[in-house]
C-alpha positions, 0 to 999 in steps of 0.5 A: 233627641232619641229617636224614640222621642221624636216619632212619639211625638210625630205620632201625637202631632198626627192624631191632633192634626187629623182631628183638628185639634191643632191648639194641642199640637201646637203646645206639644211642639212648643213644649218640645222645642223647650225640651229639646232645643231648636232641633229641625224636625220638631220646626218642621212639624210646626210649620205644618201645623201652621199651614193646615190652619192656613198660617202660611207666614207662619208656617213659611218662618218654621220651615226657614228655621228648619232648613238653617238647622239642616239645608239640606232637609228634603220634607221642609224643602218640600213644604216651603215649595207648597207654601209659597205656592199658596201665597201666589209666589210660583216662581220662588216655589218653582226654586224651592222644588228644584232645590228639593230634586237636586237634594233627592237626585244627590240621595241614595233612594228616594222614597216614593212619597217624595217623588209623589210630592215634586210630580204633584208640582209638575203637575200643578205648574203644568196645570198654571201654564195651561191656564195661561195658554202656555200649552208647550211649557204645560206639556213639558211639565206634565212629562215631568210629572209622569217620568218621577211618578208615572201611576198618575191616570189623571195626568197622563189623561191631561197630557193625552188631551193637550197633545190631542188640542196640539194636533200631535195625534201620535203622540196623544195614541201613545200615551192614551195606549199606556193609560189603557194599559195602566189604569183602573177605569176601563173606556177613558182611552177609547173615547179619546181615541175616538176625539183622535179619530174624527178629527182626523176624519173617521167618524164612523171609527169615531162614534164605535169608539164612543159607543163602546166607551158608554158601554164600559163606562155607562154613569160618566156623563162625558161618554154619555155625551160623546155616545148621543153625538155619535148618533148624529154621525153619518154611517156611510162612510167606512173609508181610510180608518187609521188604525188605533 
């Protein structure tokens, strides 16, 4: 198969797949498998088109044929993972994605999609493992998830407030300080910074942290909260602020 010839039909799969036109993209993919033999890119892009349609069997026996003609094929690796994930098989999806991390690590580049997807899986075991009360393995995976892909807000966040719930307030200032550094909105840290302050007995420093977070963040309704709280707090004791 030319090169040519699979990214036209990579291209066609894509436009069906974005309209729901999944009927078509089966026929293409059939069609080309016809034509041009049972090549690994054209089983993988049937798989997918299985899995958008929730066929997670199907989809799951494309990604094997894929991977017998190249094992070493990282995107359907990566599928596999995903969809073992659907079907509730988080320990055979785990292997998958450390199959996909040790193919990537032995690579030369590895493309920034890619680590995208094994962090969102990090970050998607970290989130079963917190569920479940696991509250160290999820912190482990979360960090696993920031050191491949760190432009993840909303997994640092979660890792900041887990640290918060574990008592590691450092800990918790250290990433809540790189959040502040990194990401868009404007506020989020401050008012974690202030849960961090009245738990260790600052409330004043507490409510001005709020307070300041409602003003950058005025329509979030967890820093309206936390700003009604504030009016609750003493406003007389000013001893031992621990600095931010």
């Amino acid at each position: 198969m030319l090169r040519e010839d699979l990214t036209e039909i990579q291209k066609r799969v894509q436009i069906y797949l974005s309209v729901g036109r999944y009927d078509a993209a089966e026929k293409l993919l059939k069609i080309a498998l016809e034509e041009f033999g049972n090549a690994a890119n054209i089983r993988n892009l049937l798989g997918v088109t299985f899995h958008r349609q929730s066929k997670f069997k199907d989809a799951l026996e494309q990604f094997e044929l894929a991977l017998n003609q190249n094992p070493e094929y990282t995107e359907a690796i990566l599928n596999m993972a995903v969809t073992l994930a659907d079907l509730g098989l988080y320990e055979d999806s785990a292997a998958f994605f450390q199959k996909a991390e040790s193919t990537v690590n032995a690579q030369h580049g590895i493309p920034s999609l890619i680590l995208g997807r094994l962090a969102n899986q990090h970050a998607r075991l970290g989130d079963l493992y917190e569920n479940s009360n696991m509250k160290r393995d999820a912190l482990n995976e979360y960090r696993k998830a920031l050191n491949l892909y760190p432009e993840m807000p909303d997994i640092r966040l979660k890792l900041s407030r887990l640290l918060i719930e574990l008592r590691d307030f450092e800990g918790a200032r250290k990433e809540l300080k790189i959040l502040e550094d990194s990401s868009r909105e404007s506020g989020i840290s401050g008012l974690w910074l202030g849960v961090i302050h009245y738990l260790s007995g600052s409330k004043v420093h507490a409510a001005e942290l709020w307070q300041q977070a409602k003003k950058l963040r005025p329509n979030d309704k967890v820093s309206r909260a936390y700003s009604s709280f504030a009016f609750f707090i003493g406003r007389t004791d000013t001893s031992q602020r621990p600095p931010l």
